[in-house]
Structure formats: C-alpha cells, structure tokens
py3Dmol code that shows the C-alpha trace and the ligand (Angstrom):
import py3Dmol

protein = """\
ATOM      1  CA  UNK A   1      -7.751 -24.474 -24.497  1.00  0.00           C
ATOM      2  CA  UNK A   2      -8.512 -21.426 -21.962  1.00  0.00           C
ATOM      3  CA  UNK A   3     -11.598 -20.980 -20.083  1.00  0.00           C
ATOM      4  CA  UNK A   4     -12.597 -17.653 -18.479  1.00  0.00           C
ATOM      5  CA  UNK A   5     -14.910 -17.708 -15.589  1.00  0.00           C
ATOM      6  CA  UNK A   6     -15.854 -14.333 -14.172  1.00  0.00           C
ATOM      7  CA  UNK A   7     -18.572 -12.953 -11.964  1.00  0.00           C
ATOM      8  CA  UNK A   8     -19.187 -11.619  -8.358  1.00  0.00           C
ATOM      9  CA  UNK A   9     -19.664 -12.954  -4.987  1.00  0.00           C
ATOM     10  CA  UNK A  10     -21.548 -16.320  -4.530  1.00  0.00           C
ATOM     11  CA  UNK A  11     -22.766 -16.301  -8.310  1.00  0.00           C
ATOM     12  CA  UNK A  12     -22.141 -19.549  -8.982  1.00  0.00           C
ATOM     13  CA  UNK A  13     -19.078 -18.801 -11.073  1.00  0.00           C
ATOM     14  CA  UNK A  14     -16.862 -21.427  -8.497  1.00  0.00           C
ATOM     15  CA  UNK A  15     -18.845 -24.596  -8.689  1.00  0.00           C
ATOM     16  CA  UNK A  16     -19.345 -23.771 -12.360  1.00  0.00           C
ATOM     17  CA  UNK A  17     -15.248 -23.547 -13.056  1.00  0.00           C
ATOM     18  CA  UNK A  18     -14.898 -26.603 -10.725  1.00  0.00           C
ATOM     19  CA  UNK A  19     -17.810 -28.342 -13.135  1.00  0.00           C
ATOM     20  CA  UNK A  20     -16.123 -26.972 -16.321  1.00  0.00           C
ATOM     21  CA  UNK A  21     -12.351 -27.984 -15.188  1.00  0.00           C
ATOM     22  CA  UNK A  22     -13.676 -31.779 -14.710  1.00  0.00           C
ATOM     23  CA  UNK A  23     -15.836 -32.065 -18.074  1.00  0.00           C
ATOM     24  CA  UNK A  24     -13.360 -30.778 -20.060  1.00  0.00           C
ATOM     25  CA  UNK A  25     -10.207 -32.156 -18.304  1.00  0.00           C
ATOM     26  CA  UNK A  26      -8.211 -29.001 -17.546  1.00  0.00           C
ATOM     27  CA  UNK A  27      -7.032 -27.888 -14.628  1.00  0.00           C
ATOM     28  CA  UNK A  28      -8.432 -24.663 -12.113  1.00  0.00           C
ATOM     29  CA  UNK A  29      -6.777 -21.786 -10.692  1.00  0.00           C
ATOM     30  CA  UNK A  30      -9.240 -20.217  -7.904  1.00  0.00           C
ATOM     31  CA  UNK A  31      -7.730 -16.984  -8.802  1.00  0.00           C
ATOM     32  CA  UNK A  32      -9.978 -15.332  -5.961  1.00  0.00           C
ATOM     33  CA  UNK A  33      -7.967 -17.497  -3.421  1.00  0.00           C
ATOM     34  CA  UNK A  34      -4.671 -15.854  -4.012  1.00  0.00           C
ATOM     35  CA  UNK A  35      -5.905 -12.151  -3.341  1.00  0.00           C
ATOM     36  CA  UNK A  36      -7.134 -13.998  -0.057  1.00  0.00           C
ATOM     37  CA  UNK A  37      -3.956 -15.295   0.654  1.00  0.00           C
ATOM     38  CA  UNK A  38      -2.558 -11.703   0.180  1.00  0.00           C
ATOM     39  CA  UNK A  39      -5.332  -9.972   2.449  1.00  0.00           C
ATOM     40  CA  UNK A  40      -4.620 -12.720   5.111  1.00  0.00           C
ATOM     41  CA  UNK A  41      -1.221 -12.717   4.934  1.00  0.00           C
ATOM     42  CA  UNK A  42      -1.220  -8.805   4.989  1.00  0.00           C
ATOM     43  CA  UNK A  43      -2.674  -9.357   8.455  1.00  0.00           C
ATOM     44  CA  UNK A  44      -0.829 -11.187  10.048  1.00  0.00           C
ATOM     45  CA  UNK A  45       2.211  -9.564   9.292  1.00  0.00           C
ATOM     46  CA  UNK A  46       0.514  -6.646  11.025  1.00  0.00           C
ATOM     47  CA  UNK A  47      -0.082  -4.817   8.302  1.00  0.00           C
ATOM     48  CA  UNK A  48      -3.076  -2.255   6.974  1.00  0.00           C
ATOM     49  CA  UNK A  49      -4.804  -3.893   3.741  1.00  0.00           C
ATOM     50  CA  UNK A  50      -5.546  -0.856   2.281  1.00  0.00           C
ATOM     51  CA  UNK A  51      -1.904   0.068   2.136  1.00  0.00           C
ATOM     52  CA  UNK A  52      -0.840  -1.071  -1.236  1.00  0.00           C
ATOM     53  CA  UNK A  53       3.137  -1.149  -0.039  1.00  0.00           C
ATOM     54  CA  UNK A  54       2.061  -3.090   3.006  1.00  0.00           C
ATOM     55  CA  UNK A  55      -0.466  -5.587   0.721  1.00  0.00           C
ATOM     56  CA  UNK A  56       2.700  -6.071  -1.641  1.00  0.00           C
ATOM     57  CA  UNK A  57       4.982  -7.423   0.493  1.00  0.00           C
ATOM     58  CA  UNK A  58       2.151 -10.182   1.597  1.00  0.00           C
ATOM     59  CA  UNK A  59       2.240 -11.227  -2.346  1.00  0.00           C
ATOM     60  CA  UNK A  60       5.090 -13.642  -2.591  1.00  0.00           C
ATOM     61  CA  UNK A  61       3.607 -16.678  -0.729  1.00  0.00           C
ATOM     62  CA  UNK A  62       4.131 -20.609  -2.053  1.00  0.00           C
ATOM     63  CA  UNK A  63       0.971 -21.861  -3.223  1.00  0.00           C
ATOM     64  CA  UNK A  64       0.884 -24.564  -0.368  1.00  0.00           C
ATOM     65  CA  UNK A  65      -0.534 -21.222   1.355  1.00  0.00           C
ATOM     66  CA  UNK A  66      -3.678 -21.879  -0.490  1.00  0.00           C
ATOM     67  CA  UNK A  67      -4.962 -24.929   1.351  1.00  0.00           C
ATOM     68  CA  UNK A  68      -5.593 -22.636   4.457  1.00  0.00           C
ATOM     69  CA  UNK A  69      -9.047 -23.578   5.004  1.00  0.00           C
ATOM     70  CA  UNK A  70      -9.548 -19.604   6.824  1.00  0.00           C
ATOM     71  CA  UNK A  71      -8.874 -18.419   3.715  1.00  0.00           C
ATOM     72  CA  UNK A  72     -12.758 -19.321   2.602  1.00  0.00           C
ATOM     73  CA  UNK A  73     -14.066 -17.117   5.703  1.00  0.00           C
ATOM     74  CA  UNK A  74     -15.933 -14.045   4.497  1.00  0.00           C
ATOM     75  CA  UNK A  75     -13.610 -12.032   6.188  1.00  0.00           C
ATOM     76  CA  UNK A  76     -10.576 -13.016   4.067  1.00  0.00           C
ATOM     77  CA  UNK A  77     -12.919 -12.138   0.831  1.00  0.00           C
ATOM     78  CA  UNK A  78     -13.545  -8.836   2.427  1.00  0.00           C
ATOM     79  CA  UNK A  79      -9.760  -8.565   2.615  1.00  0.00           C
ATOM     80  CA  UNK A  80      -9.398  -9.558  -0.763  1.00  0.00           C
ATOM     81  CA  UNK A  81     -11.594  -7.430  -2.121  1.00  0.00           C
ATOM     82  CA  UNK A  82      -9.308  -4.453  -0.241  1.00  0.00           C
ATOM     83  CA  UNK A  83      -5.654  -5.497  -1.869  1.00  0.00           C
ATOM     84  CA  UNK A  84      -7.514  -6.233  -4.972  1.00  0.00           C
ATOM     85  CA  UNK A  85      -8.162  -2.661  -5.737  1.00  0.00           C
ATOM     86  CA  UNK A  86      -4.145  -1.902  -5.213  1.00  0.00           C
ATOM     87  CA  UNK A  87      -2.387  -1.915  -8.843  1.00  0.00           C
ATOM     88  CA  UNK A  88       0.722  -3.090  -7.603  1.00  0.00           C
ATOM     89  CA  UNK A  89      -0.527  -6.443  -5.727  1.00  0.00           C
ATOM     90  CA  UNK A  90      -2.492  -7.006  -9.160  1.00  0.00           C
ATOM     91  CA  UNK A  91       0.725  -6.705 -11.240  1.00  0.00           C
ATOM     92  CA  UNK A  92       2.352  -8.751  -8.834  1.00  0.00           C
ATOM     93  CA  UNK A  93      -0.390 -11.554  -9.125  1.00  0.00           C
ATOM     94  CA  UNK A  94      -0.313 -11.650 -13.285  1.00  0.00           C
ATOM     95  CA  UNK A  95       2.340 -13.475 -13.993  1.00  0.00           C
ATOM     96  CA  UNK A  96       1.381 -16.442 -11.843  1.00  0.00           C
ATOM     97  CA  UNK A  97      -1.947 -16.405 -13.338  1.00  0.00           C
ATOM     98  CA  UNK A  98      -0.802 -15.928 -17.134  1.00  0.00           C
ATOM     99  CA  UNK A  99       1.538 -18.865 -16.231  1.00  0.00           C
ATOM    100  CA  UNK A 100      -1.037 -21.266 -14.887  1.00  0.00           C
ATOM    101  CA  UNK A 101      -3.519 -20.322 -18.155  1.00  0.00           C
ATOM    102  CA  UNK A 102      -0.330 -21.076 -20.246  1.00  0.00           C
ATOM    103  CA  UNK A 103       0.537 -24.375 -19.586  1.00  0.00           C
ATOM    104  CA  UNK A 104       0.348 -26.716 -22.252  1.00  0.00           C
ATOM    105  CA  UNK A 105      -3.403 -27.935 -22.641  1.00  0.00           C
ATOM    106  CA  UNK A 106      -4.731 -25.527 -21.392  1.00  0.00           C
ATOM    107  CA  UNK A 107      -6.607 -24.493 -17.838  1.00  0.00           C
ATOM    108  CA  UNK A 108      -9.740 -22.504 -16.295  1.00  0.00           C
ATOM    109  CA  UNK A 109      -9.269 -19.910 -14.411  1.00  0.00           C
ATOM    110  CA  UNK A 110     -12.105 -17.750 -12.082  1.00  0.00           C
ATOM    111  CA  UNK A 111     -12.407 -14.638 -11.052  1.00  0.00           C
ATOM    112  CA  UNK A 112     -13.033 -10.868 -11.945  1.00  0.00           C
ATOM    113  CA  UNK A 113     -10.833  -9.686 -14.559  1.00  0.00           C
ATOM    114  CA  UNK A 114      -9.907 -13.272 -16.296  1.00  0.00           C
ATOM    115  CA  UNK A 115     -11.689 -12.638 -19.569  1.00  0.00           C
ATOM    116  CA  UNK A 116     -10.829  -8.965 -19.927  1.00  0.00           C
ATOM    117  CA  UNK A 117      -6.705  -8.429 -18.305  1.00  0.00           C
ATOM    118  CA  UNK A 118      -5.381 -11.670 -17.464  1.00  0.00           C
ATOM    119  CA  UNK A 119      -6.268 -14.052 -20.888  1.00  0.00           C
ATOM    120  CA  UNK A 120      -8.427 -11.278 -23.436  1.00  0.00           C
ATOM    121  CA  UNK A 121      -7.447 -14.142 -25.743  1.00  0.00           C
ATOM    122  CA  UNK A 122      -9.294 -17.264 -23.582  1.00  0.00           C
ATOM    123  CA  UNK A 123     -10.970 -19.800 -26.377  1.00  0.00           C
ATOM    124  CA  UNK A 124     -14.462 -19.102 -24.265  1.00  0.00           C
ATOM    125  CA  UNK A 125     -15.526 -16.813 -21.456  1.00  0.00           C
ATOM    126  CA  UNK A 126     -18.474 -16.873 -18.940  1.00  0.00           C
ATOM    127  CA  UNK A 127     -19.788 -14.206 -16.822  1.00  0.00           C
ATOM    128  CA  UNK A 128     -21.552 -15.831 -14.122  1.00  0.00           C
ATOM    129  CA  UNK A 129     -24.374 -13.365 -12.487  1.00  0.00           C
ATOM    130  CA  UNK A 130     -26.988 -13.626 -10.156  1.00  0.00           C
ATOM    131  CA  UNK A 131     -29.403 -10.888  -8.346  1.00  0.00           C
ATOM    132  CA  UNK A 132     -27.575  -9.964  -5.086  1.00  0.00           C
ATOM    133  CA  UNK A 133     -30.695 -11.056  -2.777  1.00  0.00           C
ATOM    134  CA  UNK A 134     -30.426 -13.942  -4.290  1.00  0.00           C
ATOM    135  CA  UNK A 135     -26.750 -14.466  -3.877  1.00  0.00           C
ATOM    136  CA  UNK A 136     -26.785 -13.343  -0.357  1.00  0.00           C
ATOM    137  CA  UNK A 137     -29.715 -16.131   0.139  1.00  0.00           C
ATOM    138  CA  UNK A 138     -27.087 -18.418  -0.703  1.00  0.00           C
ATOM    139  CA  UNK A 139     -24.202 -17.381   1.272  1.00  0.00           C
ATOM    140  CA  UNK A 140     -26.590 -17.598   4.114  1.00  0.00           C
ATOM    141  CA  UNK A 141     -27.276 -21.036   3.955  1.00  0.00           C
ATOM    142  CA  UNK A 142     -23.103 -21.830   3.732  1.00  0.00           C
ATOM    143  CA  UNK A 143     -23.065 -19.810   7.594  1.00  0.00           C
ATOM    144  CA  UNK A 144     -26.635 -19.693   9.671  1.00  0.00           C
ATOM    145  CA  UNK A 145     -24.410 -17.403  12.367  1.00  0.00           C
ATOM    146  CA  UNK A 146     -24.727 -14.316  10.401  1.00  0.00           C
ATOM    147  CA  UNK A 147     -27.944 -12.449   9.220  1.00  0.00           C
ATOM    148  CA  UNK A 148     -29.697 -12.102   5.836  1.00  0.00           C
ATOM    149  CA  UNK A 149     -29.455  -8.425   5.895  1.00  0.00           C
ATOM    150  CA  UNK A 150     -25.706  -8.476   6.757  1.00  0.00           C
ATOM    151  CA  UNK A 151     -24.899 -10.149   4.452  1.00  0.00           C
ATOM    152  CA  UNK A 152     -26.536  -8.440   1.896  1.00  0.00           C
ATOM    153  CA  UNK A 153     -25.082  -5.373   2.884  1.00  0.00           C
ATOM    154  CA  UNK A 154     -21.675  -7.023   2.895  1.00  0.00           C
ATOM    155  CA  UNK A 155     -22.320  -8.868  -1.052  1.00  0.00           C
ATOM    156  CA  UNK A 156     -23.147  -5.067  -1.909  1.00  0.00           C
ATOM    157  CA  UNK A 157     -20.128  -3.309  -0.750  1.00  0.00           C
ATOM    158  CA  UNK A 158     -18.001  -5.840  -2.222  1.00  0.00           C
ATOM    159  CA  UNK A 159     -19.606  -5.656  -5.731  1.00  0.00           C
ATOM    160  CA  UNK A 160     -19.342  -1.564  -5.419  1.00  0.00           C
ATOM    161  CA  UNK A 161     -15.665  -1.555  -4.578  1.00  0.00           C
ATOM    162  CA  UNK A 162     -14.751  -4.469  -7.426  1.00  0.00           C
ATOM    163  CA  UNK A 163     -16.940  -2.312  -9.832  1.00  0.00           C
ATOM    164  CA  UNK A 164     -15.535   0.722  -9.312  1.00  0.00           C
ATOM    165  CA  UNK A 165     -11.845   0.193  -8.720  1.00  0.00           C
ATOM    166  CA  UNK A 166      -9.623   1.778 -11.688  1.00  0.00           C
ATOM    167  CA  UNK A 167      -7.445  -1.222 -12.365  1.00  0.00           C
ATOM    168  CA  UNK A 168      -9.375  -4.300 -13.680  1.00  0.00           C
ATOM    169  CA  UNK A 169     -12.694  -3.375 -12.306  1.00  0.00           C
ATOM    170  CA  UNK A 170     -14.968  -6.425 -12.378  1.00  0.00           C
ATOM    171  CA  UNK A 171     -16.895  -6.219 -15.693  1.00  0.00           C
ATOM    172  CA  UNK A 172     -18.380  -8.475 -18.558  1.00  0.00           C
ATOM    173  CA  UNK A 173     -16.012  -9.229 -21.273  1.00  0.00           C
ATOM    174  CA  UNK A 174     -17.977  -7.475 -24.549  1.00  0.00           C
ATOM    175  CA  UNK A 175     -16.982 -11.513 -25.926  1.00  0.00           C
ATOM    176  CA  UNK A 176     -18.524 -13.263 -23.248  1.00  0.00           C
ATOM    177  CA  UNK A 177     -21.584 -15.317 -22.650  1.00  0.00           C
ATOM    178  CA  UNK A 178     -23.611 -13.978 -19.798  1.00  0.00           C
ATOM    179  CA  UNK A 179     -25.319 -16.557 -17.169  1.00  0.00           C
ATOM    180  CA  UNK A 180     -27.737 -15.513 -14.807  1.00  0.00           C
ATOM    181  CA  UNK A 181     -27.851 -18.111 -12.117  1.00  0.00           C
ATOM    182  CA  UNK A 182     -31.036 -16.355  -9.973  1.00  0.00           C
ATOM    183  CA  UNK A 183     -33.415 -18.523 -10.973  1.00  0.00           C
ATOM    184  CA  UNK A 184     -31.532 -21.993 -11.733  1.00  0.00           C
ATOM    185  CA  UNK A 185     -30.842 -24.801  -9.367  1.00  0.00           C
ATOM    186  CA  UNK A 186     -27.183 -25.667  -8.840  1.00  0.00           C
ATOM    187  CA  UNK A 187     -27.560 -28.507 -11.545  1.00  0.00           C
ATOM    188  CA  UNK A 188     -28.919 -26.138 -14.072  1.00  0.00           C
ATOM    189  CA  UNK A 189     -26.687 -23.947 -13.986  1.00  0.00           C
ATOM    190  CA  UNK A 190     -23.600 -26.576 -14.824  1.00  0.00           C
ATOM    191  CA  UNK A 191     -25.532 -28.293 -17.310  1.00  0.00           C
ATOM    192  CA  UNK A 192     -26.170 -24.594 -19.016  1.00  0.00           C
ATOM    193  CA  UNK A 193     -22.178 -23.460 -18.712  1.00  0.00           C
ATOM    194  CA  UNK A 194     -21.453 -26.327 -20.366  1.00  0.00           C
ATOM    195  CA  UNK A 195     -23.584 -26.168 -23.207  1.00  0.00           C
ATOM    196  CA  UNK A 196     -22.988 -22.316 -23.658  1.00  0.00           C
ATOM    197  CA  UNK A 197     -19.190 -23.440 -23.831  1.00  0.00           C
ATOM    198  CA  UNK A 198     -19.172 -26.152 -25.717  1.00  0.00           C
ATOM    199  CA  UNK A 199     -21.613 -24.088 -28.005  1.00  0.00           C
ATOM    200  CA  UNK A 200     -18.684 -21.193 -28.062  1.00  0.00           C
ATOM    201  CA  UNK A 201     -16.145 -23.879 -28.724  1.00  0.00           C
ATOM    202  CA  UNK A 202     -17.363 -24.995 -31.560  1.00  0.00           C
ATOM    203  CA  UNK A 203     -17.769 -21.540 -33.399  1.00  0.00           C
TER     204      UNK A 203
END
"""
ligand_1 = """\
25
CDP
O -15.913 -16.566 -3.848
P -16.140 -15.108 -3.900
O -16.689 -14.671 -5.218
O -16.867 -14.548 -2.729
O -14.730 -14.412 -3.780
P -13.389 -14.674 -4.556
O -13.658 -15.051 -5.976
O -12.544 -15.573 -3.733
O -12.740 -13.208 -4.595
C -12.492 -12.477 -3.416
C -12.153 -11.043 -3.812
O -10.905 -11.054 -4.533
C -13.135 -10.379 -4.770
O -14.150 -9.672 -4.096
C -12.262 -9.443 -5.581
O -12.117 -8.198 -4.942
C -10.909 -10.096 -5.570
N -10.588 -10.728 -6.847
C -10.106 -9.938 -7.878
O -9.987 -8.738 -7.714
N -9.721 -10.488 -9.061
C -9.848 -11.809 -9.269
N -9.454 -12.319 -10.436
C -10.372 -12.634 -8.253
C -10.761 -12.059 -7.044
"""
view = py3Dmol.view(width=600, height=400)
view.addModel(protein, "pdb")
view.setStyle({"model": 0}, {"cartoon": {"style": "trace"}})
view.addModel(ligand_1, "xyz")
view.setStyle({"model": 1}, {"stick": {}})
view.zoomTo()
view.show()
C-alpha cells in the first residue's frame, strides 16, 4: 500500500505523513529532505544552486547524509526549493524515491510531486494546504529569531517558484483528497487524514 502526501511549506503535510506512517505501519521517506541534502551539499562543495550541472553532482549522497540536523534550517529549504526546479537533479532523485515506494508493503512518501510524477498509481493521496499567513504563523513559533513578515515573504516565494517550475510543479493530484489545515489544531488535522484515507482505502 502507497500513500501520497503532498502540499507546501509548513502545511501540515510532515506531521500528517509521520501520523499516517505509524497508524498504518509503513514506513516514510521525507522526500523534501533529500533536495535539502542536494542544496546543502551543493554548497559546500562551493557550488551555485541554481546551476543545474553544479546541483547534480551534489545528488549522489548516502542517506546517512539525512540525519544532518542543518538540513531542517530554512535556509536549506530555500536551497531546496532552488535545485528542485533543475530537471536533471529531479531525474536523478526518482529512482531512489520509486524504490523506497516499491518495497514490499508498501511506504508513505511527502512532498510536492508524489501523487502526480513519482507514484500517479499511490492506493491514496493527500494534498495538505493551509492559507500562507497561517502557515507562516506556524513557522514562526518553530524560530522566534526571525519576523512574521519575513517569513511570510519567504513561504511566498517558495510556493511561487514550486508552482511555477516546468518539471513537476507542485500541484493537486485531480485524484486526491484536499485538506485544509488553516483552521484545525494539530490533532485535528491527523485524526481527519486518517479518516479521509482510510475512507479512500476502502473504495
Ligand atoms: O518542510 P517544508 O515543506 O518546508 O519543505 P520540504 O518538504 O523539506 O521541501 C523543501 C523544498 O524541496 C520544497 O520547497 C520544494 O522546492 C522541494 N521539494 C520538491 O521539489 N519535491 C519534493 N517531492 C519535495 C520537496
């Protein structure tokens, strides 16, 4: 059994894969964490991120690389967001994903493009939404050094530029259940993926 969990910045869509993984008993692929590995590791090599050659040769890390705990900065997701929108780093990236969805039982996966390029054929997919002032509320309260209106402007460009990019733009799967988080506590909003899956599953 596959579970796709998509949806931008601070939606939710995280604690509700983490939430989904352990009810159902499948394992989770942060898929958001590896184009943060790439965007890091692009760095520090001394390269530009918005060179696709240069964000390629950051993709073939081991995935002990994800347990970096600066990969959960904002800064790496602003970096992630630029190698995302590079073709090549996202080709490079599939087949580690596809292979992680494949393995026997099954798995949930998050991120942007689960439900519509990595596994179109998941058994249920979520998109996970919230109003941006609302999501940039919460991303405050993970990091009182920065300012509401910073971050807001920094949730906005990062929704534009995963919109927008040609390959695998962030979008809603035309089969997926839509869950607006705005308005629900943390709680809620588990209890109601859950239901809305096990609702899908049983279709
Ligand atoms: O946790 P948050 O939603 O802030 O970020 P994330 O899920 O770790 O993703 C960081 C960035 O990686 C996103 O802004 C996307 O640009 C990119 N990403 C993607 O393109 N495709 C995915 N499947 C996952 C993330």
């Amino acid at each position: 059994m596959i579970i796709a969990v998509d949806g931008p910045a601070a939606s939710g869509k995280g604690t509700i894969a983490r939430a989904i993984a352990a009810h159902f008993g499948l394992p989770l692929l942060d898929t958001g964490l590896l184009y943060r590995a790439v965007g890091m590791a692009t760095v520090r090599a001394g390269g530009d991120p918005d060179v696709e050659d240069d964000a390629l040769k950051a993709c073939q890390f081991d995935n002990a690389a994800l347990a970096d705990p600066a990969l959960r900065s904002e800064a790496a997701g602003g970096l992630a967001s630029r190698v995302s929108v590079h073709p090549k780093v996202r080709a490079a990236l599939l087949k580690r994903q596809r292979d992680f969805a494949g393995q026997p039982g099954g798995a949930v996966l998050d991120g942007r493009d689960i439900g519509t390029v990595i596994v179109p054929s998941a058994d249920a997919k979520l998109y996970v939404t919230a109003s941006a002032e609302v999501r940039a509320r919460r991303r405050q309260l993970e990091d009182y050094d920065r300012d509401y209106p910073a971050i807001l402007a920094e949730i906005l460009a990062r929704d534009e530029r995963d919109a927008s990019r040609a390959d695998a733009p962030m979008r809603r799967a035309d089969d997926a259940d839509l869950l607006d988080t705005s308005d629900l506590s943390v709680d809620d909003a588990v209890q109601r993926a859950i239901a809305i899956v096990e609702a899908r599953l049983r279709r």
